[in-house]
N, C-alpha and C positions, 0 to 999 in steps of 0.2 A: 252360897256366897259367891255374888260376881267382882272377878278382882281385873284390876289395870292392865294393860298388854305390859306394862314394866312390873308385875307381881306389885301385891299391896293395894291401898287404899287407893279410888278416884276421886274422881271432881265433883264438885257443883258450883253451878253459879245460876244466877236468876235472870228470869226475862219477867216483864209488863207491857198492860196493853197501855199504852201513855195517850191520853189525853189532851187536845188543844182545840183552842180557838179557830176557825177555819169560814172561807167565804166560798158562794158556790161561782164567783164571777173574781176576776183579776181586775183588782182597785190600787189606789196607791200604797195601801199600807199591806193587801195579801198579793203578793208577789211570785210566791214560791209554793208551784202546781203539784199536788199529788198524781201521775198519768197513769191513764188503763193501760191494758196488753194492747201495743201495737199490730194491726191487720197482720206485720209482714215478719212479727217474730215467729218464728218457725220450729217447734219440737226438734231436738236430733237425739237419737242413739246411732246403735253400733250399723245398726241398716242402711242410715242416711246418709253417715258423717262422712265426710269428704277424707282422703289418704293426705294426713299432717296434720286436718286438724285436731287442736289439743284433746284429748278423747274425756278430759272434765267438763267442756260445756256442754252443755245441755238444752241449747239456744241455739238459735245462728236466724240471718238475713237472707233472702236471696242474692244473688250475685249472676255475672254475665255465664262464667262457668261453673255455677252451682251455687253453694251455701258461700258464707265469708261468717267470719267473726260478727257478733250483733254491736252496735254502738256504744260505748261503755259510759260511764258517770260523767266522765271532763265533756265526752261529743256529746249525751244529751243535755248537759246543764249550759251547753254551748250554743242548743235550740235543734241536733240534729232532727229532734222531733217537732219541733215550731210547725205549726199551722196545720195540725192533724186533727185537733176537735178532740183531743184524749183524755184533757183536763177534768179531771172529778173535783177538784177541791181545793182551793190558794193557799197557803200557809203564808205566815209573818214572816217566819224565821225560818234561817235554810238549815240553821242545825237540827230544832225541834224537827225538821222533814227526815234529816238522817236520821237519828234513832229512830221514828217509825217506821224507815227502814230495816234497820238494824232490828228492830222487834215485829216487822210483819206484818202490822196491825194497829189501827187507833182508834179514839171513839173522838167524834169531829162535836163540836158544839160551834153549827153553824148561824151566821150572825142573820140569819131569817127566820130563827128561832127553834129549829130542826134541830135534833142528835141523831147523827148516824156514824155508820162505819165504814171502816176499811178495813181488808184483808187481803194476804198474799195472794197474787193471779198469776204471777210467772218473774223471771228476771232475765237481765243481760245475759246472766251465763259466766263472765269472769268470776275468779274468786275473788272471796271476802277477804281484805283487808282490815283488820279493825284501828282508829285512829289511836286508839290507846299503845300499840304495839309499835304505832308510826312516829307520834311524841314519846314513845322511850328513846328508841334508837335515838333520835335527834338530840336525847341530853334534855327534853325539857320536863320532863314527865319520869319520876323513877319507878322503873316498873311494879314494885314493890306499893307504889301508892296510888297505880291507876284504878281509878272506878268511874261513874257514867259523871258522876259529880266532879272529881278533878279535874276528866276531859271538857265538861261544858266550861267550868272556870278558864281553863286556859281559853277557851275559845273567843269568850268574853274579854277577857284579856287581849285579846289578838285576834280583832276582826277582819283586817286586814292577810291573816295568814289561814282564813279559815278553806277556800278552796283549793291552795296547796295540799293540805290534809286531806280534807276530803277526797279528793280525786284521787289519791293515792289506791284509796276503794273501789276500784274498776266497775264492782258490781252495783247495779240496779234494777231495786223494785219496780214491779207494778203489780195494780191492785185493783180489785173490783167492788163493788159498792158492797153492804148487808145491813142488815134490818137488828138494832138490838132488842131481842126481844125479850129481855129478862138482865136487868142491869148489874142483878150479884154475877150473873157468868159474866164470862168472856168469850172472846172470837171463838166462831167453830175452828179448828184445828185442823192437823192432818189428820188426824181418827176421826172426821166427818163429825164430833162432839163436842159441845160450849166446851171450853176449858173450865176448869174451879178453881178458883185462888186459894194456894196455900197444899193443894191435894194433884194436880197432874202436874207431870213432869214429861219434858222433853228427851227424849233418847234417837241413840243412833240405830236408825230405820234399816239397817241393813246387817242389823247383829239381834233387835230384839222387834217384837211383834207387838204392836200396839193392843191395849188394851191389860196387859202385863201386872200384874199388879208388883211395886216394890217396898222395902219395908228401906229409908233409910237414914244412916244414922252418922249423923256428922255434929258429932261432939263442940267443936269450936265455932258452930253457928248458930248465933241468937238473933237475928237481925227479924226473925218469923216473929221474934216473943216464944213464951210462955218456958225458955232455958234453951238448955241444948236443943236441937234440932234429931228429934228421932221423933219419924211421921213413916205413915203409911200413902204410897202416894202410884199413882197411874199412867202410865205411858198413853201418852193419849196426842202427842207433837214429835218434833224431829225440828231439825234444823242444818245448815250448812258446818259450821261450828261445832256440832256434838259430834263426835268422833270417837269411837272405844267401850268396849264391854261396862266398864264403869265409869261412866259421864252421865251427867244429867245437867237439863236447865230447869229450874224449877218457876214455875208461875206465880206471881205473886199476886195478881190481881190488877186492876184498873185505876190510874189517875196516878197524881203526883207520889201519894203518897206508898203506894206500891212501886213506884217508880224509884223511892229513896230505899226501900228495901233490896229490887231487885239490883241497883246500881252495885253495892256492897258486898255481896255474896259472893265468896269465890272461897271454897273451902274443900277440904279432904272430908272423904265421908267413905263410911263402907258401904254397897248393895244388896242389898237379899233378894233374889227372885224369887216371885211364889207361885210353884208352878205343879200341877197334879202328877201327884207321882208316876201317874202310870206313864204320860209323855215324856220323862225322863230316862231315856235310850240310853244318857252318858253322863256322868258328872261336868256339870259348868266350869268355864275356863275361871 
């Protein structure tokens, strides 16, 4: 039984791969570019990283005396990357572009009659901010009701206040093209494996080893169907967001309507690791 760093039951909440309309050329109505890894974002760990900077990014720029901070969401949506050729894909809408940020991945239904993908290739390197945490504090959003669904509502609501918010989220994606080759999966993942909708789950990569198998079971979640939520399910992702012995995101699959499922999920659940006895050295935290 894997329990909380506070003792007791963990998390869950869901991710999807969301689906939209998308052009391969910027027209009036697609606007807003999905961009590759920039030539000049640069890998850092412990070997590279300059004495100050913040030892969480994981990114950086060159600079005259070494590395600098990489350009975050307000500089690139401001053009710092204008006229680099990076553009894989327009979007209509700058929110739909966030959550596929925020979920890593989309499948494009390109208006020259193509479907393809996108998946994570790297980011700025700041941390995530999520805009649900940002409309709480502000009083407009009670955290108790945030889901993907409330935040799009208010946004809609308030198009005018939509880059306020956003930018709040320092971080940004980029992403590199892929091929769907099989439309029940999903994105290959960090386990280098399609995802499965409903069966892998995302965990924190630096507590548990992918491919893991888990047993779990979160009583007050039905938003999967078929009752309570007790599945057996696979570490096969990671995320910025998962953090802790017992966390998970769970995949819900592709398109809107996995999108209403994963939006809703935020629930207590217990973990079962299932792991060969003989590897077990020590009893799990």
């Amino acid at each position: 039984h894997v329990t909380a760093e506070t003792g007791g039951a963990g998390l869950v909440t869901g991710f999807y791969e969301p689906e939209a309309e998308a052009s391969p050329v910027l027209t009036d109505r697609f606007t807003v570019p999905l961009l590759s890894r920039p030539a000049d974002l640069v890998d850092v760990d412990d070997a590279n990283r300059p004495s100050g900077m913040d030892p969480y990014l994981a990114f950086a720029r060159p600079a005259p005396d070494g590395l600098a901070e990489y350009f975050d969401r307000g500089a690139i949506e401001r053009g710092a990357l204008a006229g680099k050729g990076l553009e894989i894909a327009w979007l209509a809408d700058k929110v739909d572009a966030f959550f596929i940020h925020v979920q890593g991945a989309a499948r494009l239904k390109m208006t020259d009659g193509r479907l393809c993908r996108v998946t994570y290739a790297a980011k700025s390197g700041q941390r995530f901010t999520g805009p649900g945490k940002v409309l709480s504090e502000l009083g407009e959003i009670p955290l108790a009701k945030v889901t993907m669904q409330s935040i799009r509502a208010w946004f809609r609501a308030h198009p005018d206040r939509v880059d306020e918010i956003l930018w709040q989220n320092r971080s940004y994606i980029f992403f590199r093209e892929a091929a769907v080759d099989d439309a029940a999966l999903g994105p290959i993942a960090a386990a280098k494996v399609p995802l499965t909708p409903g069966r892998s789950v995302a965990v924190d990569r630096l507590l548990h080893t992918f491919g893991t198998p888990f047993y779990i079971d979160a009583p007050t979640l039905a938003a999967f169907g078929d009752g309570p939520f007790r599945r057996l399910m696979i570490a096969q992702d990671t995320g910025s967001a998962i953090t802790g012995p017992a966390r998970g995101d769970l995949f819900a699959g592709s398109g809107a309507a996995a999108g209403e499922i994963a939006g809703v999920v935020r629930n207590a659940a217990d973990f079962y690791a299932l792991i060969p006895r003989q590897l077990v050295s020590r009893p799990l935290p």
